[in-house]
C-alpha positions in Angstrom: 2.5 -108.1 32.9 2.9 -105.5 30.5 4.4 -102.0 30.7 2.8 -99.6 32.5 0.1 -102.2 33.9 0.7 -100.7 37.3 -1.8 -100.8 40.2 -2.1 -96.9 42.1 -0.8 -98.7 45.3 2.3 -100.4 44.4 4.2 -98.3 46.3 3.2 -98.5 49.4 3.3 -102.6 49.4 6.3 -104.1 50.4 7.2 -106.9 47.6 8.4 -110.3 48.4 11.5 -111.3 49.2 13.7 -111.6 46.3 14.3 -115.5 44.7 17.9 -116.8 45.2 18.3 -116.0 41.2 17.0 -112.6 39.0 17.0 -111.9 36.3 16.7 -108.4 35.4 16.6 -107.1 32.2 17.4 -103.4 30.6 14.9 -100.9 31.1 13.4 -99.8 28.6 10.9 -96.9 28.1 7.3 -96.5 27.0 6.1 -97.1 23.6 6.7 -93.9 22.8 10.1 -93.6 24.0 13.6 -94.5 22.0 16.4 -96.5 23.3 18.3 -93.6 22.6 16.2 -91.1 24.7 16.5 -93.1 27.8 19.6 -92.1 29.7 19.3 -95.3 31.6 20.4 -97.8 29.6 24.0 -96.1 28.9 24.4 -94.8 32.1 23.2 -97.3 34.6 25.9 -99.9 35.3 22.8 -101.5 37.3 21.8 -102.7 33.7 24.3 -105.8 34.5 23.1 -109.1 35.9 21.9 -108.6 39.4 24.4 -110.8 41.7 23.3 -112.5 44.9 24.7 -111.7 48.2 28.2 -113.4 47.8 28.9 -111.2 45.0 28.4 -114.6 42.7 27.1 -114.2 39.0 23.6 -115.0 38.5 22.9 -118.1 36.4 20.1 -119.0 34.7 17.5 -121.7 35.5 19.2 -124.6 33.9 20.9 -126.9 35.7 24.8 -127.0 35.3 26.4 -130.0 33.6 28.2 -132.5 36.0 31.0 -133.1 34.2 34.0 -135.8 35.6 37.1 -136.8 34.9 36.2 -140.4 33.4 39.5 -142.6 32.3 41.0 -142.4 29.1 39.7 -146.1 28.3 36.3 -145.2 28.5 36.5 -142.4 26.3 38.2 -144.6 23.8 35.7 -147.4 24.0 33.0 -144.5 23.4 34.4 -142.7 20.4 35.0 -146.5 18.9 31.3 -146.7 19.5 30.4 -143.5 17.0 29.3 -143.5 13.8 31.6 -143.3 10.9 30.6 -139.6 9.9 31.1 -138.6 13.5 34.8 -139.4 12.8 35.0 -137.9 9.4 37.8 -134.7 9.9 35.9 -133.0 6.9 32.2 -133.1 8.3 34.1 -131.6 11.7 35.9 -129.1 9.7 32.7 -127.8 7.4 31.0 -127.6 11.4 34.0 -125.7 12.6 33.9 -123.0 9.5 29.9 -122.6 10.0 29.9 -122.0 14.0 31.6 -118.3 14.5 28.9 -117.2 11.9 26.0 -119.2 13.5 27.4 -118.4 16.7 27.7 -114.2 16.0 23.9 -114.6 14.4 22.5 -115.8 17.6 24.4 -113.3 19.7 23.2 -110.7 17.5 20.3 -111.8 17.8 20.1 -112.2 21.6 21.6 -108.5 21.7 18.6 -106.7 19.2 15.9 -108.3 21.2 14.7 -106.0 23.6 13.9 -107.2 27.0 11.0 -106.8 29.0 10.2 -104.3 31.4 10.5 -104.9 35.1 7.2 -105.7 37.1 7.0 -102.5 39.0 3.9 -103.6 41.4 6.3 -106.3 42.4 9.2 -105.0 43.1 11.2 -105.1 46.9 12.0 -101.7 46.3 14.9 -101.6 49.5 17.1 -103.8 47.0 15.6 -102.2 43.2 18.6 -100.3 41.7 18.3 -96.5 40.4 17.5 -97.7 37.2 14.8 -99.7 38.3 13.6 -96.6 40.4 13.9 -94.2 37.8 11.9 -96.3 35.1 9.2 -97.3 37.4 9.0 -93.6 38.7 8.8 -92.2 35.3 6.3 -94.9 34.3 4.3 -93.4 37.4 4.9 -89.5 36.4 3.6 -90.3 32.7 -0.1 -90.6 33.9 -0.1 -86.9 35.1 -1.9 -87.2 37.9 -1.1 -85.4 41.3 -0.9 -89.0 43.4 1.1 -90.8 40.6 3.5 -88.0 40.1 4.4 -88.1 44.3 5.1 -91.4 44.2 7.3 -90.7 40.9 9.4 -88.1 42.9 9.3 -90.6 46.4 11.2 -93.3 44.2 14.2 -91.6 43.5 14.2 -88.3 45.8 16.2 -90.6 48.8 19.1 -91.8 46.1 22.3 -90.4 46.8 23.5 -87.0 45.9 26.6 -88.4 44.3 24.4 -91.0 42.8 26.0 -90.9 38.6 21.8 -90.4 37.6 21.5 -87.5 40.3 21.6 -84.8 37.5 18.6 -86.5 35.6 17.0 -87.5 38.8 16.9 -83.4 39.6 15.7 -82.7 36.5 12.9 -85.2 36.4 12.0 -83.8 40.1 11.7 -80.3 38.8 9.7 -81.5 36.1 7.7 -83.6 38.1 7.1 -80.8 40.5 6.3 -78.2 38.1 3.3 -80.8 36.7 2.6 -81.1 40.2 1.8 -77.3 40.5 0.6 -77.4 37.3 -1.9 -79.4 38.3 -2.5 -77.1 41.2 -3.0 -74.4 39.0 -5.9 -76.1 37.3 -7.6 -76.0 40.4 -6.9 -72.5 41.3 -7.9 -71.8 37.6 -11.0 -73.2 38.2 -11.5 -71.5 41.6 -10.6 -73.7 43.9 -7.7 -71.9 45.9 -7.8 -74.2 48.8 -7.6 -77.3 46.6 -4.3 -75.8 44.8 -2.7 -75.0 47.7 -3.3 -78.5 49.3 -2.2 -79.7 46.3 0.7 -77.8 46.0 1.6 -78.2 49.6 1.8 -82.4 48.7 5.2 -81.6 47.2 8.1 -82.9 49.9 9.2 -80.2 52.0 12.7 -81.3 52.3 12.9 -81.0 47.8 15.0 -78.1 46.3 11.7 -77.7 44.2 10.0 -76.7 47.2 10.6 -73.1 46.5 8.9 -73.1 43.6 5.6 -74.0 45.8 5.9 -71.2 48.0 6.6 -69.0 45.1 3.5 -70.4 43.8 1.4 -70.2 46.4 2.0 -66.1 46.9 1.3 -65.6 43.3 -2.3 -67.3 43.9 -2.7 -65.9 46.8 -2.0 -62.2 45.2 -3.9 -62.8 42.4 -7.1 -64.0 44.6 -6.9 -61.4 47.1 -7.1 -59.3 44.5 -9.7 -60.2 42.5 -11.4 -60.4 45.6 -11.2 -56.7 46.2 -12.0 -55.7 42.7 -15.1 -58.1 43.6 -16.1 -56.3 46.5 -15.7 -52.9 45.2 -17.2 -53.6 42.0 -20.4 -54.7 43.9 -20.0 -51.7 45.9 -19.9 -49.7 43.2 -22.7 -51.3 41.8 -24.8 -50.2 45.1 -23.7 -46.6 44.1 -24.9 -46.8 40.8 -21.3 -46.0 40.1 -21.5 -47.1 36.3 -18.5 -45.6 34.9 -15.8 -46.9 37.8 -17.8 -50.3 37.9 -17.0 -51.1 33.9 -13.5 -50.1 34.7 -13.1 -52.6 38.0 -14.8 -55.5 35.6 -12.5 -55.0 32.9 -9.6 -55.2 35.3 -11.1 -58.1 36.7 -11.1 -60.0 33.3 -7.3 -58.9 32.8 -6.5 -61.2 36.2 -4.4 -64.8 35.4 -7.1 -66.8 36.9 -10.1 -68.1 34.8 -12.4 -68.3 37.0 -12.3 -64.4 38.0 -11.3 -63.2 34.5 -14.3 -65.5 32.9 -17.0 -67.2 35.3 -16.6 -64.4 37.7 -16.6 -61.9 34.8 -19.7 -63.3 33.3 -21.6 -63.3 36.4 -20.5 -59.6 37.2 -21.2 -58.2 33.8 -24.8 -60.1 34.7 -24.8 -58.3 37.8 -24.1 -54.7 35.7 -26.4 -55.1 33.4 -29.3 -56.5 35.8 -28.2 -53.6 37.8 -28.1 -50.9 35.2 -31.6 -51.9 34.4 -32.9 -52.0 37.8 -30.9 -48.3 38.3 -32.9 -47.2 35.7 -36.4 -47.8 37.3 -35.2 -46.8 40.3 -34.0 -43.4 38.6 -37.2 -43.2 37.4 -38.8 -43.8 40.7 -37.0 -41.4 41.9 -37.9 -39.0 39.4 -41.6 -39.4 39.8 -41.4 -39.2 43.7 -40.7 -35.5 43.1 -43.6 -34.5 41.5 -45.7 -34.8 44.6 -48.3 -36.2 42.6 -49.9 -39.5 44.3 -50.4 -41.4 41.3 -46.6 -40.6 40.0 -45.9 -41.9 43.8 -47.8 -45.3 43.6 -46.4 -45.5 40.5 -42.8 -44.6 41.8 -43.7 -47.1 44.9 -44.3 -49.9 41.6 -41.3 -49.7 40.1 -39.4 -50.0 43.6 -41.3 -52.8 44.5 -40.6 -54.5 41.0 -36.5 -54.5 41.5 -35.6 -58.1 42.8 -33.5 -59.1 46.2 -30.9 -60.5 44.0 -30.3 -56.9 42.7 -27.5 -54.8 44.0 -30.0 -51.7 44.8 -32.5 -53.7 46.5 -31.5 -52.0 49.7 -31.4 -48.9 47.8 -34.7 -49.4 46.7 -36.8 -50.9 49.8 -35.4 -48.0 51.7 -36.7 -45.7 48.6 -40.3 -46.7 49.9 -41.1 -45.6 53.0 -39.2 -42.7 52.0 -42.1 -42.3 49.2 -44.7 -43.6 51.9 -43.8 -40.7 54.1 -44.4 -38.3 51.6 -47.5 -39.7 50.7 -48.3 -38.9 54.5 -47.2 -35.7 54.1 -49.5 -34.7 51.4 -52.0 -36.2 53.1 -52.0 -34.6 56.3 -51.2 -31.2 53.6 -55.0 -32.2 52.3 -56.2 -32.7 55.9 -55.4 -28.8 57.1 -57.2 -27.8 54.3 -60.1 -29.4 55.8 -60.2 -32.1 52.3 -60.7 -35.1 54.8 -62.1 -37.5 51.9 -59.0 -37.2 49.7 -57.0 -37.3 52.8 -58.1 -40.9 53.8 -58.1 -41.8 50.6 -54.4 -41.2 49.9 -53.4 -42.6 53.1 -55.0 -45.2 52.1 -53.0 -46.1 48.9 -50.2 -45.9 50.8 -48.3 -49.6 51.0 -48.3 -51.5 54.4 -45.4 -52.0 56.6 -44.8 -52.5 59.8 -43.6 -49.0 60.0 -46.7 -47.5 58.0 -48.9 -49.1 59.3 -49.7 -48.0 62.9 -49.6 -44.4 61.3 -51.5 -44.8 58.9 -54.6 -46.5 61.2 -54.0 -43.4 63.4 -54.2 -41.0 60.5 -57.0 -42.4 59.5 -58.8 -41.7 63.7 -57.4 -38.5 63.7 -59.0 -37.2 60.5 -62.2 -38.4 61.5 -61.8 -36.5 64.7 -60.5 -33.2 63.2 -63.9 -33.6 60.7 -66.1 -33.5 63.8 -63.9 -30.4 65.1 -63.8 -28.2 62.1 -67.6 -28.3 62.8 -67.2 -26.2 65.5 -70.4 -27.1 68.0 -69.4 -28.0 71.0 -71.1 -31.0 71.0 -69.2 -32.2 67.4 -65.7 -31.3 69.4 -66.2 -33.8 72.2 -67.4 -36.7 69.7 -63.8 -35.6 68.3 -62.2 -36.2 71.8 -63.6 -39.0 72.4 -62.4 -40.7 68.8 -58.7 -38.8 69.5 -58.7 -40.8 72.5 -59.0 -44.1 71.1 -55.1 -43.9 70.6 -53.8 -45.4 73.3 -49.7 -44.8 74.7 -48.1 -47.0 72.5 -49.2 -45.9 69.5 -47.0 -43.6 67.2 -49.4 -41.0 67.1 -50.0 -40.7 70.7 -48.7 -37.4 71.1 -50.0 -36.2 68.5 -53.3 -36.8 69.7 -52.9 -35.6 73.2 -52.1 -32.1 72.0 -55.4 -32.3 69.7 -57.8 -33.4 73.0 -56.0 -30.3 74.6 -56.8 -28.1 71.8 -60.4 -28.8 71.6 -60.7 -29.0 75.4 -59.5 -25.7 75.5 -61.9 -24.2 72.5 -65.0 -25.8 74.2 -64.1 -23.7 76.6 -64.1 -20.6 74.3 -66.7 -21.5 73.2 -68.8 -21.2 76.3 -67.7 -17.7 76.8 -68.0 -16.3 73.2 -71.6 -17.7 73.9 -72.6 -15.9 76.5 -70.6 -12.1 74.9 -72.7 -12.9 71.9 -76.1 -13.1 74.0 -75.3 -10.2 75.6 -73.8 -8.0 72.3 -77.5 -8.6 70.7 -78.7 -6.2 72.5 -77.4 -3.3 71.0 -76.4 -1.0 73.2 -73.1 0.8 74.1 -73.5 -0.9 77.3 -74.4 -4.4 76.2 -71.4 -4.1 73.7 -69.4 -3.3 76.3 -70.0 -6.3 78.3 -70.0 -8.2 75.5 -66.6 -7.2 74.8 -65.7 -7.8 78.8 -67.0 -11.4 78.4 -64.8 -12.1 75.1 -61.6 -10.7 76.7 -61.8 -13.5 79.6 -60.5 -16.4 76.7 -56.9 -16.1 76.7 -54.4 -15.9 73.8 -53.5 -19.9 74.0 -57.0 -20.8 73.1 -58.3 -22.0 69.8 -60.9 -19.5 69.8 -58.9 -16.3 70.8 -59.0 -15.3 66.9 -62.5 -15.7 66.6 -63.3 -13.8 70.0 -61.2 -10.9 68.9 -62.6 -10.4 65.6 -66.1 -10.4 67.6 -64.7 -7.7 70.1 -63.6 -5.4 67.7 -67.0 -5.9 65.8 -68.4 -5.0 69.0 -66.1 -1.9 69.3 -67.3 -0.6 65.9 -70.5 -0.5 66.7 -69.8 1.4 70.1 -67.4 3.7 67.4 -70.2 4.3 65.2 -73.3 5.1 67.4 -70.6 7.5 69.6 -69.5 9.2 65.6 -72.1 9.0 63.7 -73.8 12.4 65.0 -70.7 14.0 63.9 -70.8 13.3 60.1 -74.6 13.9 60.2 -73.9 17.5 61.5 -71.1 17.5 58.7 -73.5 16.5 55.9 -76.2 18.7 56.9 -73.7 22.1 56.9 -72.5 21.0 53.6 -75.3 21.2 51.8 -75.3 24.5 51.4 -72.3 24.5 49.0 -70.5 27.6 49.8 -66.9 28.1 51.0 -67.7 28.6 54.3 -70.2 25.9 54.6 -67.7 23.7 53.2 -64.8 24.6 55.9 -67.6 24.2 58.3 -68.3 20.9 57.6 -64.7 19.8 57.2 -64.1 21.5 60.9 -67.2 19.2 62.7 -66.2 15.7 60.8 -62.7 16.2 62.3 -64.3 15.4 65.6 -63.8 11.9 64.3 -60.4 10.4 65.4 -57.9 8.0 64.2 -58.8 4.5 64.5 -62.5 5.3 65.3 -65.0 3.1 63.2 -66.1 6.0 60.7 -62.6 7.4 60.7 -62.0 6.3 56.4 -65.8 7.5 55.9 -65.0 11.3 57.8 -62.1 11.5 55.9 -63.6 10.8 52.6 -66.0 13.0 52.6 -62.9 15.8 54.3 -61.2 15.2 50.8 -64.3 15.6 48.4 -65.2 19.1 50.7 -61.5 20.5 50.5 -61.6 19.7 46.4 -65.3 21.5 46.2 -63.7 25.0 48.1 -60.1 24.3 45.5 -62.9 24.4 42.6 -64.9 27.2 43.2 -61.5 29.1 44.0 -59.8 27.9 40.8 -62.7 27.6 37.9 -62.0 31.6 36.8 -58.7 31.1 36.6 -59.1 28.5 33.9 -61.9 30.1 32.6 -59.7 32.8 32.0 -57.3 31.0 30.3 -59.4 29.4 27.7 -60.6 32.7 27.1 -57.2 33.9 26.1 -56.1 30.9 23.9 -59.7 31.4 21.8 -58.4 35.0 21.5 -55.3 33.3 19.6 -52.7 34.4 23.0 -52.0 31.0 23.6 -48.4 32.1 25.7 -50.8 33.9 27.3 -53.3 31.1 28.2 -50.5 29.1 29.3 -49.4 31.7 31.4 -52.6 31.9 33.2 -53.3 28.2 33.7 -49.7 27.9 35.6 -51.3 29.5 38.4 -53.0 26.7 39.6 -50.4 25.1 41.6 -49.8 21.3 41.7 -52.4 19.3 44.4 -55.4 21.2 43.4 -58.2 20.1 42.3 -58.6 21.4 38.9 -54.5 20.9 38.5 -54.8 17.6 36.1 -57.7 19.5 33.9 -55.2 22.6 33.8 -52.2 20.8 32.6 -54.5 18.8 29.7 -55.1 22.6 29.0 -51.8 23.8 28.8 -50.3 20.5 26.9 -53.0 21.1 23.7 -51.6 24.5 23.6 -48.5 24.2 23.5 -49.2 21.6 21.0 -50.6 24.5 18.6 -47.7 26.3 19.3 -44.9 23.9 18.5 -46.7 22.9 15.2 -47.4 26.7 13.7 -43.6 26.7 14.3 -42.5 23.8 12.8 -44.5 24.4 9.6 -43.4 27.9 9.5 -39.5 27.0 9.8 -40.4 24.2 7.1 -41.8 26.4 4.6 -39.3 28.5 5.3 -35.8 25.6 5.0 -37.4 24.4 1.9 -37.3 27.2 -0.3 -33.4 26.5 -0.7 -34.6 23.0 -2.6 -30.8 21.5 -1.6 -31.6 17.4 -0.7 -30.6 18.6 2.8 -33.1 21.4 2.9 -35.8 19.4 1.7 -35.1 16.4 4.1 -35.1 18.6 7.2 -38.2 20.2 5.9 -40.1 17.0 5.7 -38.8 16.0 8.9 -40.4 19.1 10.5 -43.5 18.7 9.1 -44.1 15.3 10.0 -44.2 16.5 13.8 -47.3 18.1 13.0 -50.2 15.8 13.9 -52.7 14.6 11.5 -55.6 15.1 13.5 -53.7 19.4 13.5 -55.7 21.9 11.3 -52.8 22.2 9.5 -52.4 18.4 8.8 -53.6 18.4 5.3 -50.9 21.6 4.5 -48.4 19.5 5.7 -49.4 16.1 4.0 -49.8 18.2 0.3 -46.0 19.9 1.4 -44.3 16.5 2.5 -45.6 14.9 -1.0 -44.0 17.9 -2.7 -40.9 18.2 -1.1 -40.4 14.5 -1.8 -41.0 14.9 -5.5 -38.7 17.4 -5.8 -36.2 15.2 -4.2 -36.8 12.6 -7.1 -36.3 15.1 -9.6 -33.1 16.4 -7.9 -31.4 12.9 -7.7 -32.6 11.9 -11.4 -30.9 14.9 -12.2 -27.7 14.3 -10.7 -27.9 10.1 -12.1 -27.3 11.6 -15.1 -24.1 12.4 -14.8 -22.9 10.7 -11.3 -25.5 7.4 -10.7 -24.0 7.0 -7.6 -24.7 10.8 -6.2 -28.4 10.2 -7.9 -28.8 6.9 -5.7 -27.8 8.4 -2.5 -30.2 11.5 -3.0 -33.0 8.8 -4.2 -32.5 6.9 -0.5 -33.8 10.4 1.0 -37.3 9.9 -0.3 -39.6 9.2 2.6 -41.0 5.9 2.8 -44.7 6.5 2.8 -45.0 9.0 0.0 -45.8 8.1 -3.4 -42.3 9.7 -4.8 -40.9 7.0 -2.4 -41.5 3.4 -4.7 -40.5 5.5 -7.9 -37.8 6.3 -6.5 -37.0 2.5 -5.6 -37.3 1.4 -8.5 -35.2 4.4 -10.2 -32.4 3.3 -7.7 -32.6 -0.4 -9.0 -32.3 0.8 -12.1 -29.1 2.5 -11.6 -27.6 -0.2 -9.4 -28.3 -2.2 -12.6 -26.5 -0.2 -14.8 -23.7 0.0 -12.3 -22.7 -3.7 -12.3 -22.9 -3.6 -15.9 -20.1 -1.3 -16.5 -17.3 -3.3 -15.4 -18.3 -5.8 -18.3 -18.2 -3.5 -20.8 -14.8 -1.8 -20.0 -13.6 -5.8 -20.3 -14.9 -5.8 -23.6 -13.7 -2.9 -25.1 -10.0 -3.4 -23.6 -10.1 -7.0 -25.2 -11.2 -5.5 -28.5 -8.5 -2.6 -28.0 -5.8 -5.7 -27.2 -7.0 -7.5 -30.7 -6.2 -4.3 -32.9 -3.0 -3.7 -31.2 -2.2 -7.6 -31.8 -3.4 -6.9 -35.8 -1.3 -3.8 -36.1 2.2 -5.4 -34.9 1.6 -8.8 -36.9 1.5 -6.4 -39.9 4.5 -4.4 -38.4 6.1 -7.7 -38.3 5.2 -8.5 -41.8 6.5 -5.4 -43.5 9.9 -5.9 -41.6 10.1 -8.8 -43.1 9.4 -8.2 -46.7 11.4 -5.6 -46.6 14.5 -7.7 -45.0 13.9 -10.2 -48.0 13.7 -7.4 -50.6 17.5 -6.3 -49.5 18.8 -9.4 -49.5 
């Protein structure tokens, strides 16, 4: 059997009993091994022939040689009987000078030739010495394998402490047990945490390695607890549409030592983000439209909820999104109901999605507006078809209630109606004392019932009409008095329609008619007054005029037309004094004088008589500006421009005068260039003058020499 032909149970069989003779050889490692590199063969005095139990060398298969102690004769008659060359003394002496070489050939020989390795499977492992154990258990250990490696540290873990190989044997069971956990860790890399902790927990409990397991074991245990928690918060997160805290929990999640959580985990959460970014995005957006209270943004907000999957981490988010939509959808509609739009009512209800929730209400909404139809048409016959639909509801339905207090309501206005009925038969007749029944009638519905509203606008209808037959001889007295159109008639008048009280039916019209009676007796007493003043201001006294036209005091009739009076002439006054005092500041022709003459004048309306004086003036005045800053330019451009500016726009003087200033600005830039130029030239002639300076010196200094 060859090395490292090993069956996976050989440990666990018990081998046979050992043959009187073995013969054991040195062990010798794998193929890839060294004799050198194996510690056993220099170490192990177990490498020596096995002995048997009476401590006798072991000998090989052959039989000994019998050997007797025959008599000298015999051996005498024998060696007669050889051949001559056996008894030649040089053919024994060339043998004897050839043997020590042949002889320490083969042992050579026998020494180089490595020996084969023991027959692990087979060996009684009570009697197998250390070396035996620790080549068979490293044999075991090299096929990495969680099974194999345990029965590599079983071989040699019960050897003695003071065993000479124990230092090696310790090292090869750390070793072992770190590829043991190794192993493990491949599994807890993978994701399985209970397989590397089984695995783990195979190592012998009794080992000093054993440490190293439970040392182990916490770190996965950490390190899987906590990616469990980033797990489960990341997911929360994700139900929060916490976007910026869940990328941070993922990337700490792919920072974990674990594989499975930092990759496959990773992957499937990143999945999860984007999936769930998306979805938050319709959801966002179904959010948005279910504000604008518009139905077909709804529906459409309803869609998008409807389109996020259950595997998404806002499906709860969002299925609880649509009844939230649905409700408002129920809202509107029952907003389109009490406006009496019954049609568009159902027809929204309709559109709203079923569920078990919904859908009880909306079959009820649906009765109900069928019933209110019938109501809102007010007979009495249409309001108990409507009771009689309202009370198809039975207890259990959601809108029960709701329906009960509708069957009372109309109950109660069929019975309003049966009284406004009869105070309506009895108001057509007209008079004060049908009305008045009529209004006794009404007053028997109380304030609870539908119909109070309509029965109190019909009593105070009826009250009117009592108001105005009982009034209306008073005004027609009024009327009649004031026809005649004097002061006293007037007052008259006024007097009798003050019979009419407050809060009578005719009260507004008495009072009218009061006001445009008072502001006939204010205008006969106030016309000469005014007439007076007009007459005055025609005469040219116009602080006269005014004088006279204060005296109609504020509140009377012709107060307004007085004021207009008094505003024109002032007016006239204010502008003959303005063009006065600008004739008068012009005549010192100064730019200031002129400007504050202008400036008067303009306040003198166009529409003014003296409107085309003070156009011809303001033209003028602003010519003689012009000339008065063209002056000055001559001899200061910058005084000239600031007097130009003064022109008026408007006024043809005013673009000359533009245009003069550009000029001028013009010629100001340009003197800066000029002043360079003629310094530059100035510098050139002063440079000419002392290189001739220089010259003469130095003729002259040549000439003494």
């Amino acid at each position: 059997m060859e090395e490292g032909d090993t069956t996976e149970n050989w440990l666990l069989e018990k081998s046979e009993e050992p043959k009187q003779t073995v013969r054991v050889s040195r062990v010798v490692p794998e193929s890839n091994t060294t004799l050198d590199q194996c510690p056993i063969i220099n170490n192990d005095p177990s490498l020596l022939p096995v002995t048997n139990s009476n401590s006798s060398p072991v000998i090989d298969s052959q039989s000994k040689s019998n050997t007797t102690n025959l008599p000298e004769e015999v051996n005498s008659k024998k060696l007669q009987k050889l051949p001559s060359w056996a008894r030649s003394w040089t053919l024994w002496a060339i043998l004897l000078a050839f043997a020590p070489g042949s002889i320490a050939f083969v042992a050579i020989s026998i020494l180089l030739k490595l020996p084969s390795a023991p027959n692990c499977p087979s060996i009684f492992w009570p009697l197998a010495s250390a070396s035996v154990r620790l080549h068979c258990s490293q044999l075991a250990a090299s096929k990495q394998n969680v099974r194999d490696l345990l029965q590599a540290i079983y071989l040699v873990q019960h050897l003695p402490k003071n065993h000479p190989l124990r230092s090696e044997i310790n090292r090869l069971i750390e070793k072992w047990s770190r590829d043991i956990l190794i192993l493990a860790d491949l599994s807890f890399q993978d994701g399985k945490l209970e397989e590397a902790i089984t695995t783990a927990r195979k190592i012998p409990q009794d080992l000093f390695t054993y440490k190293l397991v439970e040392e182990k074991i916490k770190e996965w245990q950490s390190i899987w607890s906590k990616a469990e928690e980033l797990y489960q918060k990341a997911e929360s997160e994700l139900r929060g549409q916490q976007w910026q805290s869940v990328f941070m929990t993922a990337a700490n999640l792919s920072q974990l030592n674990n594989k499975y959580w930092a990759n496959i985990k990773y992957n499937q959460l990143s999945q999860l983000i984007a999936q769930a970014r998306e979805d938050g995005s319709q959801l966002a957006q179904a959010k948005s439209l279910a504000k604008s209270k518009n139905v077909n943004n709804l529906l459409k907000a309803i869609e998008l909820a409807e389109s996020i999957s259950k595997d998404s981490s806002i499906y709860a988010s969002a299925q609880k999104l649509i009844p939230d939509i649905s409700q408002i959808m129920l809202d509107i509609a029952q907003s389109k109901l009490e406006q009496q739009n019954v049609d568009e009512a159902i027809s929204i209800v309709q559109d709203v999605p079923d569920s078990k929730l919904l859908r009880e209400k909306k079959e009820d909404f649906i009765v109900l507006a069928e019933a209110q139809r019938n109501a809102w048409l007010g007979t009495m016959s249409n309001l108990k078809v409507a009771i009689s639909q309202a009370q198809q509801i039975n207890p259990s339905r959601p809108n029960y209630e709701k329906a009960q207090q509708l069957i009372s309501h109309w109950e109660l206005e069929i019975e309003g109606i049966s009284y406004l009925e009869k105070a309506r038969f009895l108001a057509s007749r007209g008079t004060v004392g049908a009305l008045s029944a009529a209004i006794a009638q009404a007053q028997l519905i109380p304030m609870n019932n539908p119909r109070s509203l309509e029965a109190g606008k019909e009593i105070g209808r009826w009250m009117s009409q009592i108001q105005i037959i009982e009034d209306s001889p008073y005004l027609e007295q009024a009327e009649q008095i004031a026809l005649l159109g004097d002061i006293n008639s007037l007052q008259t008048a006024i007097t009798e329609a003050r019979h009419i009280r407050r809060g009578r039916a005719l009260y507004r019209d008495a009072q009218r008619r009061i006001a445009i009676w008072a502001a006939s007796i204010e205008v006969i007493q106030d016309r000469p007054v005014l007439h007076r003043a007009r007459l005055l201001a025609g005469s040219g006294k116009l602080g006269d005029a005014i004088t006279t036209a204060k005296q109609i005091p504020m509140g009377r009739a012709l107060y307004q037309e007085a004021r207009r009076e008094i505003r024109k002439w002032q007016e006239e006054i204010n502008a003959k004094q303005n063009w006065r005092m600008a004739k008068d500041i012009s005549l010192w022709r100064t730019p200031q004088a002129l400007v504050r003459a202008i400036h008067l004048a303009s306040r003198i309306p166009r529409g003014h008589p003296l409107g085309i004086d003070t156009h011809i003036a303001i033209e003028q005045w602003s010519q003689q500006l012009l000339d008065i800053a063209r002056s000055q330019g001559q001899s200061d451009i910058a005084r000239g421009i600031k007097t130009a500016e003064l022109v008026p726009q408007g006024t043809t003087a005013y673009n000359i005068a533009r245009e003069q200033i550009k000029t001028w600005q013009q010629v100001l830039k340009s003197i800066p260039q000029k002043i360079e130029g003629v310094i530059a030239s100035t510098e050139e002639v002063i440079e000419e003058k002392v290189d001739g300076i220089r010259t003469q010196k130095s003729t002259v200094s040549t000439t003494n020499e």
